[in-house]
C-alpha positions in Angstrom: -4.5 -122.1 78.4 -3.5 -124.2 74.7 -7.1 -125.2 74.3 -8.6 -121.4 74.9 -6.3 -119.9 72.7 -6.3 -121.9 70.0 -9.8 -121.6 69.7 -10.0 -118.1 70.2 -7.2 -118.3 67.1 -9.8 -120.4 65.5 -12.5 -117.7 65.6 -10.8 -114.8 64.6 -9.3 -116.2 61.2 -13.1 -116.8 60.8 -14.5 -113.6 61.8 -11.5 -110.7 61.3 -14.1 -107.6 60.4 -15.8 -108.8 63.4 -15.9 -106.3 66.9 -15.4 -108.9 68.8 -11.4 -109.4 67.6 -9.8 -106.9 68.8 -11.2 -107.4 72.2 -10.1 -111.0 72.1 -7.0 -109.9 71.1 -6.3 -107.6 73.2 -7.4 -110.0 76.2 -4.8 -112.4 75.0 -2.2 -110.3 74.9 -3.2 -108.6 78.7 -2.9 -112.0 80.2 0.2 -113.4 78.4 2.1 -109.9 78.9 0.6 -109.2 82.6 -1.0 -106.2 81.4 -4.0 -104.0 82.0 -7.2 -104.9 80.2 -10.2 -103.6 80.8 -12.7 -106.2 81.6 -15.1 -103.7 81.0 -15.0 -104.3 77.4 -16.2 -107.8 77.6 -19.5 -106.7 78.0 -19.3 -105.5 74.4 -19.0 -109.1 73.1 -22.3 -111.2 71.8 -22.4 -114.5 73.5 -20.4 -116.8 71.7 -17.1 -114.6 72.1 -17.9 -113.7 75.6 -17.9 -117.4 76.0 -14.3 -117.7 74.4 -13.3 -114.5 76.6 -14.6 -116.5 79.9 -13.1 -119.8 78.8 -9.6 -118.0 78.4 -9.7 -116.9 81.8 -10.8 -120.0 83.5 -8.0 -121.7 81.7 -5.3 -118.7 82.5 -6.4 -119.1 86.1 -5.8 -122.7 86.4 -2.4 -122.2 84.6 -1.1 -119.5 87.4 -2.7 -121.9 90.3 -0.9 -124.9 89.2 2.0 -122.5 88.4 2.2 -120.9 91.9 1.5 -124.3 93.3 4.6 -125.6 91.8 6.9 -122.9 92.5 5.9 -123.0 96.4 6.4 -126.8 96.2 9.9 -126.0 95.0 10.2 -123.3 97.6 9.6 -125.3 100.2 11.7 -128.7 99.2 15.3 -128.0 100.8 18.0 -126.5 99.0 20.5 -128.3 97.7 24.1 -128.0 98.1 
């Protein structure tokens, strides 16, 4: 999720007045705390920050595969004594 972020980070020191921030923001935040976001409010973006929005997730959603993945792998090795 590095690569999404940091250019999410990228385009809101660029744009700060810009509506789309806050949104982007608060997405980050949603994902990284586990919290409610509204993905209504993505449909308020213009296209380039959508973009950013959908990249974010894509990359979040890879992150908790390979995450959950993992931990099952784990789960399922023996335990150790």
């Amino acid at each position: 999720m590095a690569n999404a972020v940091k250019t999410i980070a990228k385009y809101i020191r660029k744009n700060p007045e810009n509506e789309a921030t806050p949104i982007l923001k608060d997405l980050c935040a949603a994902l990284e705390d586990s919290s409610a976001f509204a993905m209504g409010r993505l449909y308020q973006l213009d296209k380039k920050p959508f973009e950013l929005a959908i990249d974010l997730l894509e990359e979040w959603r890879f992150d908790r595969h390979v995450f959950e993945r993992r931990l099952q792998k784990y789960l399922d090795e023996p335990a150790e004594e």
